[in-house]
PDB file of N, H, CA, C and O in Angstrom:
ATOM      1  N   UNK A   1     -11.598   4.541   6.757  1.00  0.00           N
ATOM      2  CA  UNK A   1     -11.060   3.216   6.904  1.00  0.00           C
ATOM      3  C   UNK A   1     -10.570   3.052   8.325  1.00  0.00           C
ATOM      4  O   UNK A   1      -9.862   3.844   8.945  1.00  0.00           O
ATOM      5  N   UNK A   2     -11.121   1.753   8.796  1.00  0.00           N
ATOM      6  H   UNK A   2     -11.697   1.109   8.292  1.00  0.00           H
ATOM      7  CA  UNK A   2     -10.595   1.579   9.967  1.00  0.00           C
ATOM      8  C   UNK A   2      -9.130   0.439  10.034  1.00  0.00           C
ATOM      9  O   UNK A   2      -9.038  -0.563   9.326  1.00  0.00           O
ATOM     10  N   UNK A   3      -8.325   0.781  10.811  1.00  0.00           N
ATOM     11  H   UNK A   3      -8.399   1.595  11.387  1.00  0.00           H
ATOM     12  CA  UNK A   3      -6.870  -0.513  11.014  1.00  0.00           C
ATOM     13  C   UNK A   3      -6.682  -0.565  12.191  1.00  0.00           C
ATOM     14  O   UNK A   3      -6.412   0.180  13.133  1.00  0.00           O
ATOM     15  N   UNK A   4      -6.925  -1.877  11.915  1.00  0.00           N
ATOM     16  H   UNK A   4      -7.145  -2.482  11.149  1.00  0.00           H
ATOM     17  CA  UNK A   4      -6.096  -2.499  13.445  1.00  0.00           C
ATOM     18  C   UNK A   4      -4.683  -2.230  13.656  1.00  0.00           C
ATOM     19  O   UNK A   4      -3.992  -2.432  12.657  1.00  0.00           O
ATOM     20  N   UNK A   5      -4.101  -1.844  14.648  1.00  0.00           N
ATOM     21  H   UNK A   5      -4.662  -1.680  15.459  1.00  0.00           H
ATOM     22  CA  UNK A   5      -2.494  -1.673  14.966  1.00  0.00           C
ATOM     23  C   UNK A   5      -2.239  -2.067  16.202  1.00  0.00           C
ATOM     24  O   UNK A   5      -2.987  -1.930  17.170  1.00  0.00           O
ATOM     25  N   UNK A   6      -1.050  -2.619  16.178  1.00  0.00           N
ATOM     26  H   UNK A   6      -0.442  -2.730  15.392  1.00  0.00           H
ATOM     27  CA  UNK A   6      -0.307  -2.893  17.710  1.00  0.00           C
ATOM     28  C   UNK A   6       0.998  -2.474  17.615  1.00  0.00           C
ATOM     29  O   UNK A   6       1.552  -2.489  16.515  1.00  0.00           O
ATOM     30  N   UNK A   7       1.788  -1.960  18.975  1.00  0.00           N
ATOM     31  H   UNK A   7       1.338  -1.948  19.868  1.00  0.00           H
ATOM     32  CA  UNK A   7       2.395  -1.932  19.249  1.00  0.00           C
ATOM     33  C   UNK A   7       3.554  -2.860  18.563  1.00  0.00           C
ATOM     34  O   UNK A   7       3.333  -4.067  18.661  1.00  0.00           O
ATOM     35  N   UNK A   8       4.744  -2.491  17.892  1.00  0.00           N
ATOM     36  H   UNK A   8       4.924  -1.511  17.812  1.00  0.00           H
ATOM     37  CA  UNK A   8       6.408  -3.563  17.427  1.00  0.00           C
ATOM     38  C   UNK A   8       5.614  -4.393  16.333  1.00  0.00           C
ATOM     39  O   UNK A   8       6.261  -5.369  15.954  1.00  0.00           O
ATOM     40  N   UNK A   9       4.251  -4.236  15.673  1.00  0.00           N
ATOM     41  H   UNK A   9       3.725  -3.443  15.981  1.00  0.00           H
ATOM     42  CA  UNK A   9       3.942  -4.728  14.629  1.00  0.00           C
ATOM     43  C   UNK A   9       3.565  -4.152  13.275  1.00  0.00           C
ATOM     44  O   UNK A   9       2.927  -3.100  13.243  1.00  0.00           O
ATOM     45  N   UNK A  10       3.890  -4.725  12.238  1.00  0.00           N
ATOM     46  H   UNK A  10       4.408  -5.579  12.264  1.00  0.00           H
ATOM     47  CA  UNK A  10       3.327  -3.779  11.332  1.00  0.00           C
ATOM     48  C   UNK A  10       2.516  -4.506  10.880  1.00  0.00           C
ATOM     49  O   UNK A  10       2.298  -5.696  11.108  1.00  0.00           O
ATOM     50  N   UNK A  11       1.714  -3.314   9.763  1.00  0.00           N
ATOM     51  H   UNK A  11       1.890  -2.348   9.578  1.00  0.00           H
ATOM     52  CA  UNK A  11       0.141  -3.714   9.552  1.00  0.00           C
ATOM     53  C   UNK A  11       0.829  -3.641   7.482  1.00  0.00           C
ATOM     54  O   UNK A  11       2.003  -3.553   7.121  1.00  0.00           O
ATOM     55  N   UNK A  12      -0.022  -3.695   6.875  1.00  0.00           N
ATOM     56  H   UNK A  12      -0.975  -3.767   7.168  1.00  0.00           H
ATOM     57  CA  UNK A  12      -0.336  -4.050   5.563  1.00  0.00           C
ATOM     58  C   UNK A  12      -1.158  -3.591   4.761  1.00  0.00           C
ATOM     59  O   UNK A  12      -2.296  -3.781   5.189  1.00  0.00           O
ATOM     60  N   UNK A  13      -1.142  -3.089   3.824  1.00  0.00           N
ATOM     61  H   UNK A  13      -0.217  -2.935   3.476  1.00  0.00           H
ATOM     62  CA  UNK A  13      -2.260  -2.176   3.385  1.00  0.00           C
ATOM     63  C   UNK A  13      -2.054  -2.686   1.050  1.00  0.00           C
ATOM     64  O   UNK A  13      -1.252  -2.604   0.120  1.00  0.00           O
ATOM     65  N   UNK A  14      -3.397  -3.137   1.372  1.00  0.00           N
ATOM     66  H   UNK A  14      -4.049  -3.204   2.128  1.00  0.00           H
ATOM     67  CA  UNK A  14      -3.319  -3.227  -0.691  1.00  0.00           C
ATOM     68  C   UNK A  14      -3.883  -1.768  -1.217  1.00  0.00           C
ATOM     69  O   UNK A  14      -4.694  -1.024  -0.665  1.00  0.00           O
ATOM     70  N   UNK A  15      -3.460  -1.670  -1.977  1.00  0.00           N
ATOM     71  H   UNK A  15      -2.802  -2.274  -2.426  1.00  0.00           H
ATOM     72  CA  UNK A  15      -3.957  -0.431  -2.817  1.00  0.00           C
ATOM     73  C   UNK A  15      -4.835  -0.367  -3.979  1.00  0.00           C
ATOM     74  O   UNK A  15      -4.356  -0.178  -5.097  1.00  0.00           O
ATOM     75  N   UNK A  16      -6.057  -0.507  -3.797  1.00  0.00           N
ATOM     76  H   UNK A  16      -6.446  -0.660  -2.888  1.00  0.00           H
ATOM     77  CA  UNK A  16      -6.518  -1.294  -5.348  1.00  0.00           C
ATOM     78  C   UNK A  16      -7.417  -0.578  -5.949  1.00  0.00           C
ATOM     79  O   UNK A  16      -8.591  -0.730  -5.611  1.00  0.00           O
ATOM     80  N   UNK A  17      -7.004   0.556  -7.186  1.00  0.00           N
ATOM     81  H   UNK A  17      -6.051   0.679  -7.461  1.00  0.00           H
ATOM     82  CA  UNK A  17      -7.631   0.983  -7.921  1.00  0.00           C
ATOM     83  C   UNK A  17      -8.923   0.769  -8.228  1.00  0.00           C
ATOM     84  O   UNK A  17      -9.324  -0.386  -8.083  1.00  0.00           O
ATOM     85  N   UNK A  18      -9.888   1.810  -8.722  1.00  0.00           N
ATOM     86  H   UNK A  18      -9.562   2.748  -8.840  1.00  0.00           H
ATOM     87  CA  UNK A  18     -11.262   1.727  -8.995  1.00  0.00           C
ATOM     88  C   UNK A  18     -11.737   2.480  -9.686  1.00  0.00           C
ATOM     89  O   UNK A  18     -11.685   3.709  -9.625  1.00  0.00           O
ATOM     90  N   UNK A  19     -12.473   1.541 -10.735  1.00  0.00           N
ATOM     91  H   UNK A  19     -12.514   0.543 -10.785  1.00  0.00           H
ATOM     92  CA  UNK A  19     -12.262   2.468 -12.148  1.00  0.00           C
ATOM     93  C   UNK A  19     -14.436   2.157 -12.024  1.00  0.00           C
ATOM     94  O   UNK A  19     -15.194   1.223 -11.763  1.00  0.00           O
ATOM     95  N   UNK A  20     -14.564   3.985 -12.502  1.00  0.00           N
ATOM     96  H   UNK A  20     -13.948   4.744 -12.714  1.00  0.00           H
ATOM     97  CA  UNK A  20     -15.886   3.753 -12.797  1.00  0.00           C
ATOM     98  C   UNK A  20     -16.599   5.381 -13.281  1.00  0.00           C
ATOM     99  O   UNK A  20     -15.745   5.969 -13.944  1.00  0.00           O
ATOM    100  N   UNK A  21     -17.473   5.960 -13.181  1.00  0.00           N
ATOM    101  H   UNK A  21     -18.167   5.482 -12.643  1.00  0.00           H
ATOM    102  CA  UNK A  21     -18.098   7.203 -13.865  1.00  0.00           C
ATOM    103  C   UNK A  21     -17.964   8.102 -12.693  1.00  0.00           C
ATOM    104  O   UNK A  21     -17.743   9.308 -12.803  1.00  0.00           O
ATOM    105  N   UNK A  22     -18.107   7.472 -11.564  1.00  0.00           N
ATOM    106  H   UNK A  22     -18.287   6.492 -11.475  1.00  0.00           H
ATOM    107  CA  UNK A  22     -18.583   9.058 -10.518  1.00  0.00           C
ATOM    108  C   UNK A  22     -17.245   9.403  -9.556  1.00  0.00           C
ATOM    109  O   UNK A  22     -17.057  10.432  -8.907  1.00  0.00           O
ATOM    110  N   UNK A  23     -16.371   8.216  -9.668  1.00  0.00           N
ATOM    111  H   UNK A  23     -16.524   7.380 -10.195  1.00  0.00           H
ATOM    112  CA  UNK A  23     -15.271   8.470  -8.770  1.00  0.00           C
ATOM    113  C   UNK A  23     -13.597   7.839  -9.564  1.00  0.00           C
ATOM    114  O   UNK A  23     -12.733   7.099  -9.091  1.00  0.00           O
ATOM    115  N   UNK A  24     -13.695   8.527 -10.905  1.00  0.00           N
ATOM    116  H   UNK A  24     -14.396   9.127 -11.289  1.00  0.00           H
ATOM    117  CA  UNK A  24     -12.440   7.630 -11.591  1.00  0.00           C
ATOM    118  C   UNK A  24     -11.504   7.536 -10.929  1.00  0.00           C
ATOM    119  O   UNK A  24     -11.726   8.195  -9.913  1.00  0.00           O
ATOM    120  N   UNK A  25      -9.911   6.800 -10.858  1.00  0.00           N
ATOM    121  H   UNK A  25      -9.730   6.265 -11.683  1.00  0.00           H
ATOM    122  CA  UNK A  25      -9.209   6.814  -9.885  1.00  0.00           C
ATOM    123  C   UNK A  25      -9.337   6.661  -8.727  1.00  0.00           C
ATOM    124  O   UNK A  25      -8.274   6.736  -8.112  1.00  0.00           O
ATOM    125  N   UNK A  26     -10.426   6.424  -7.993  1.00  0.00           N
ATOM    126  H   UNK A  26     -11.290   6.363  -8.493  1.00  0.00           H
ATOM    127  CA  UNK A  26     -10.152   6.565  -6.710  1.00  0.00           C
ATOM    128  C   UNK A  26      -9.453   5.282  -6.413  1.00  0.00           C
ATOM    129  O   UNK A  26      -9.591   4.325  -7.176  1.00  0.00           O
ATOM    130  N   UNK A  27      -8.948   5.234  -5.687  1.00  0.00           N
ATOM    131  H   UNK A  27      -8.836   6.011  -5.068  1.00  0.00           H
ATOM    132  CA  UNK A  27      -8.237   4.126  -4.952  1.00  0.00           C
ATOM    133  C   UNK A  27      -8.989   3.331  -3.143  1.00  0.00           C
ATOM    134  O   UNK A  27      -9.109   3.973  -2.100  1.00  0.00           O
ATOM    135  N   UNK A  28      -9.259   2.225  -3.295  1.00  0.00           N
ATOM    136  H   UNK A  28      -9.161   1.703  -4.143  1.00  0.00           H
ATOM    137  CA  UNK A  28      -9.651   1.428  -2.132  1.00  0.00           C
ATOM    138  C   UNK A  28      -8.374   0.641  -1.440  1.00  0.00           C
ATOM    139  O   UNK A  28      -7.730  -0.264  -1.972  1.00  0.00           O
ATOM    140  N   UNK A  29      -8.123   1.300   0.106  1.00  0.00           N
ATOM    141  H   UNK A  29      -8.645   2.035   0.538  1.00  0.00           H
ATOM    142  CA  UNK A  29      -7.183   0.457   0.674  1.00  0.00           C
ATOM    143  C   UNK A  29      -7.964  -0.458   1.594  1.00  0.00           C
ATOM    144  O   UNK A  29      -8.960  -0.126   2.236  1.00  0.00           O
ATOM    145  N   UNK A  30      -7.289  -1.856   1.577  1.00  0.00           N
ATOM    146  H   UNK A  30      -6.480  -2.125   1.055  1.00  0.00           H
ATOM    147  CA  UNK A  30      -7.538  -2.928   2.363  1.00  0.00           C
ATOM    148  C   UNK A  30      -6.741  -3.553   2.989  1.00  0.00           C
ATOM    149  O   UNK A  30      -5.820  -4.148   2.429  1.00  0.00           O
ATOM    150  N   UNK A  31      -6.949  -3.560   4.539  1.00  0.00           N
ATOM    151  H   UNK A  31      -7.696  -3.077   4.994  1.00  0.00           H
ATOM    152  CA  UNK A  31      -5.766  -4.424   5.356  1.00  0.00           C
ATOM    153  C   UNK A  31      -5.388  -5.548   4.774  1.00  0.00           C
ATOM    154  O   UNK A  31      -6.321  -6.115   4.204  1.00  0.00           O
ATOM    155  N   UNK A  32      -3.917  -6.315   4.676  1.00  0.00           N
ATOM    156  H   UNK A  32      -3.159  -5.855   5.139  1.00  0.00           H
ATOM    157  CA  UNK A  32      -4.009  -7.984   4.401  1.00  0.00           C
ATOM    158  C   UNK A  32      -3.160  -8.624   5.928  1.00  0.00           C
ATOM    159  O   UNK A  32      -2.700  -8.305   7.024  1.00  0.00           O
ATOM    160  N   UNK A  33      -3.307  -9.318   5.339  1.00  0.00           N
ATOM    161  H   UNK A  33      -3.681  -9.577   4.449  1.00  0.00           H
ATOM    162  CA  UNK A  33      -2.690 -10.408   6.193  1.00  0.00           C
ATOM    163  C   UNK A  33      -0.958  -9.754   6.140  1.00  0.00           C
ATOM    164  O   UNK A  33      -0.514  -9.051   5.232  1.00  0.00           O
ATOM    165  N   UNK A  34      -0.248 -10.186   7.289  1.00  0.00           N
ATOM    166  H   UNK A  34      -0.609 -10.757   8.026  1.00  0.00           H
ATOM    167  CA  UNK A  34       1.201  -9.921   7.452  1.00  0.00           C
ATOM    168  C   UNK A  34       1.968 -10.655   6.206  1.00  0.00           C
ATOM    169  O   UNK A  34       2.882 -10.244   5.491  1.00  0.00           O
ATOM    170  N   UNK A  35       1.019 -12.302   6.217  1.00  0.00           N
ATOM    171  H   UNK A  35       0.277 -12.636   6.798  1.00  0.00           H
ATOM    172  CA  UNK A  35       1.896 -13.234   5.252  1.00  0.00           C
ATOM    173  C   UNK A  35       1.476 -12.175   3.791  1.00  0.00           C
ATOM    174  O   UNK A  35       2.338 -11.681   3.064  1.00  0.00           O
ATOM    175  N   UNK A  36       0.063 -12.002   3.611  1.00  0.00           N
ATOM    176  H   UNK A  36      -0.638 -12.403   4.202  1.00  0.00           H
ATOM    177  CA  UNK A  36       0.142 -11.690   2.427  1.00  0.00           C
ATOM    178  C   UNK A  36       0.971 -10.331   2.117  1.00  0.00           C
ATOM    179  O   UNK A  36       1.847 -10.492   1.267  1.00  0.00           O
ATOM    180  N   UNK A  37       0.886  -9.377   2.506  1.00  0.00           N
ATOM    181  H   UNK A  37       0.174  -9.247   3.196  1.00  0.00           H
ATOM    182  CA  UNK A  37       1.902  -8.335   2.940  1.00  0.00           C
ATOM    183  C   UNK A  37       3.738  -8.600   2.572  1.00  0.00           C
ATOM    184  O   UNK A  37       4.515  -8.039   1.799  1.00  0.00           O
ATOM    185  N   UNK A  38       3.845  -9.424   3.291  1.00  0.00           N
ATOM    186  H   UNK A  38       3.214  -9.879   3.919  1.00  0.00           H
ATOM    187  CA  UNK A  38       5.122  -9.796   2.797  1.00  0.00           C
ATOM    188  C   UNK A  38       5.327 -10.319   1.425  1.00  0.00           C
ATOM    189  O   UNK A  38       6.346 -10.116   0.764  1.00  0.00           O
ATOM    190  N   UNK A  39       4.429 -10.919   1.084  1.00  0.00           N
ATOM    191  H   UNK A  39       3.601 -11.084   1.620  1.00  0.00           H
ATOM    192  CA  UNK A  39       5.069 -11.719  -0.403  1.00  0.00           C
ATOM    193  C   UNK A  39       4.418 -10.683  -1.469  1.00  0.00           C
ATOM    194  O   UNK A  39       4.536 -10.952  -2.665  1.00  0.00           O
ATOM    195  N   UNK A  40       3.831  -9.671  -1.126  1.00  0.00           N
ATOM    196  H   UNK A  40       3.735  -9.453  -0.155  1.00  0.00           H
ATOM    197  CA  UNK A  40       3.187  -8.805  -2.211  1.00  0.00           C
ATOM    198  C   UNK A  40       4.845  -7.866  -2.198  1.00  0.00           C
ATOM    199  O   UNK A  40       5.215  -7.402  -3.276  1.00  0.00           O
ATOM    200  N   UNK A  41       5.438  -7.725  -1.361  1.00  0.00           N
ATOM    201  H   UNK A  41       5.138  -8.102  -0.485  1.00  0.00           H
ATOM    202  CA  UNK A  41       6.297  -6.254  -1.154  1.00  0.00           C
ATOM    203  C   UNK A  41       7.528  -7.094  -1.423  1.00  0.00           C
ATOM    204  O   UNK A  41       8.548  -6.426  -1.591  1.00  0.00           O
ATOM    205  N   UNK A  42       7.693  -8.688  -1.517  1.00  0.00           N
ATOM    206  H   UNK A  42       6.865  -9.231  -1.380  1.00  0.00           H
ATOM    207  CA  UNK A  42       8.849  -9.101  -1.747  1.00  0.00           C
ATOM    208  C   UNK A  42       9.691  -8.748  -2.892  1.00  0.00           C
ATOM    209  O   UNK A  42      10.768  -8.229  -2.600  1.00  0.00           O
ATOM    210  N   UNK A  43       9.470  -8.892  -3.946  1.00  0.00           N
ATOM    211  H   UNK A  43       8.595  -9.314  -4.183  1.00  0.00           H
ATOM    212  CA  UNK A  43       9.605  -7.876  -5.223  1.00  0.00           C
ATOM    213  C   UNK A  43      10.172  -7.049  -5.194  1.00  0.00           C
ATOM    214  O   UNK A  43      11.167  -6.806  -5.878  1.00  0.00           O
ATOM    215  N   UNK A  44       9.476  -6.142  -4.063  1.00  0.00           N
ATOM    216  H   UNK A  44       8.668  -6.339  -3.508  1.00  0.00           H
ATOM    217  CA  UNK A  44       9.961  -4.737  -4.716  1.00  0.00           C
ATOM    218  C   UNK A  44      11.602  -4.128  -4.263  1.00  0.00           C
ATOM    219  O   UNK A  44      12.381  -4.753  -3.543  1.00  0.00           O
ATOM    220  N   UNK A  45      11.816  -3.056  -4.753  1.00  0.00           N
ATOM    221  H   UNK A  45      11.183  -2.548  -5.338  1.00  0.00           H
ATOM    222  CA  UNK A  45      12.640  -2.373  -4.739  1.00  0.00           C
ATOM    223  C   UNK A  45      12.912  -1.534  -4.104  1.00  0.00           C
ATOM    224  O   UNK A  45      11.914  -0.815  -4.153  1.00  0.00           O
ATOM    225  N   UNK A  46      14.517  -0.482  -2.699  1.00  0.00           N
ATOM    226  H   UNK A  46      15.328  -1.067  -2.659  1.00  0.00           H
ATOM    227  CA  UNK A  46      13.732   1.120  -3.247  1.00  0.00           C
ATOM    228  C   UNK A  46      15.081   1.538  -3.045  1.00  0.00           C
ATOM    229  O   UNK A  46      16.158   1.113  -2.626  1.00  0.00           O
ATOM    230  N   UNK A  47      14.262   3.115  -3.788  1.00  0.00           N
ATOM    231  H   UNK A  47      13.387   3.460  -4.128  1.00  0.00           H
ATOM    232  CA  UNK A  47      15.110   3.665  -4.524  1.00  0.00           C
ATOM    233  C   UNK A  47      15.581   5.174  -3.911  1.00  0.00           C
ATOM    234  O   UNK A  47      14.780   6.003  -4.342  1.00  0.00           O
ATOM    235  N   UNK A  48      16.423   5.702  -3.205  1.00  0.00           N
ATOM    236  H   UNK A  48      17.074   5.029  -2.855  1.00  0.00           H
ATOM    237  CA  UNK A  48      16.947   6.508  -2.566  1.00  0.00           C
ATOM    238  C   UNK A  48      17.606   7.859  -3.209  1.00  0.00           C
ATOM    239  O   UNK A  48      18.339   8.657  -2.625  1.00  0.00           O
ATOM    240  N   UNK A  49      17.129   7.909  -4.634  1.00  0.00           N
ATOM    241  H   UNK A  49      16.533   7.261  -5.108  1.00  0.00           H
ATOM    242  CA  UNK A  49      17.566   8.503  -5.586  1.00  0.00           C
ATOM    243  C   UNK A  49      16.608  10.268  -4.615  1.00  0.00           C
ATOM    244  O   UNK A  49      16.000  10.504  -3.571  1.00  0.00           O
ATOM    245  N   UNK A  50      17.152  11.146  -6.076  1.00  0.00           N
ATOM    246  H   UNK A  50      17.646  10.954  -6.923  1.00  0.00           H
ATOM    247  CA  UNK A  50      16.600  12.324  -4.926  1.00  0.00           C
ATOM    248  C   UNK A  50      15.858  12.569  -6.627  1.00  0.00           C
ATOM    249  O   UNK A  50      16.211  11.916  -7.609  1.00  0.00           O
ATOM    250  N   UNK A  51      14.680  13.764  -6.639  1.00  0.00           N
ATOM    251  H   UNK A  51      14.393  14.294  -5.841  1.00  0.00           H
ATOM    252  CA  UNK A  51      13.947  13.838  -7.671  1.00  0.00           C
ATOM    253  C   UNK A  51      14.661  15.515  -7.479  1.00  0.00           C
ATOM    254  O   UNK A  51      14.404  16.071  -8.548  1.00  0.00           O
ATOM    255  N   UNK A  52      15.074  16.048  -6.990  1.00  0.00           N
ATOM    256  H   UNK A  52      15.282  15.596  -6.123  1.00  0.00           H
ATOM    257  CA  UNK A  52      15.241  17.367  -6.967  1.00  0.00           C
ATOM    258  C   UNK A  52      16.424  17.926  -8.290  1.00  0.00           C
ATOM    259  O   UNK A  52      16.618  17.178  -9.249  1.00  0.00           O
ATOM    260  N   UNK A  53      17.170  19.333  -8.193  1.00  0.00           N
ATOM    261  H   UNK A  53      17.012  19.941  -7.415  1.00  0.00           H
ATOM    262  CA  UNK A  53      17.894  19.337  -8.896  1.00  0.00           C
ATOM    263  C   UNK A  53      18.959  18.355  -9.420  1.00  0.00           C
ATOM    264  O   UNK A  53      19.518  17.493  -8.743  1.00  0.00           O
ATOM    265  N   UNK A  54      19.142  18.597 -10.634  1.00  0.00           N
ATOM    266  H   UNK A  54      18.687  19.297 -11.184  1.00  0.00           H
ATOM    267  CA  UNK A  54      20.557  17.919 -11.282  1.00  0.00           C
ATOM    268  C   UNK A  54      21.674  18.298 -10.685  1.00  0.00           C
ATOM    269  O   UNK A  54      22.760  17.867 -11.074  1.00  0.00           O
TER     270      UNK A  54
END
């Protein structure tokens, strides 16, 4: 995969599953747009929790 990048900008990336016989799971990333980028990630959450010991 190729991405465009610049310098003090960020780039965007979809993640979009692909379901089929010779490559189950694999996953296809695709640049989007900044706008679309933003309103896909608006939603989300994060979470700073640690997965390690109790």
């Amino acid at each position: 995969m190729s991405v465009d990048l610049r310098a003090g900008s960020t780039t965007y990336l979809s993640a979009q599953p692909q379901m089929g016989i010779i490559t189950p799971g694999a996953i296809t990333l695709i640049q989007v747009t900044e706008s679309q980028g933003r309103a896909d990630v608006a939603s989300l959450h994060q979470s700073n929790s640690s997965c390690g010991k109790a």
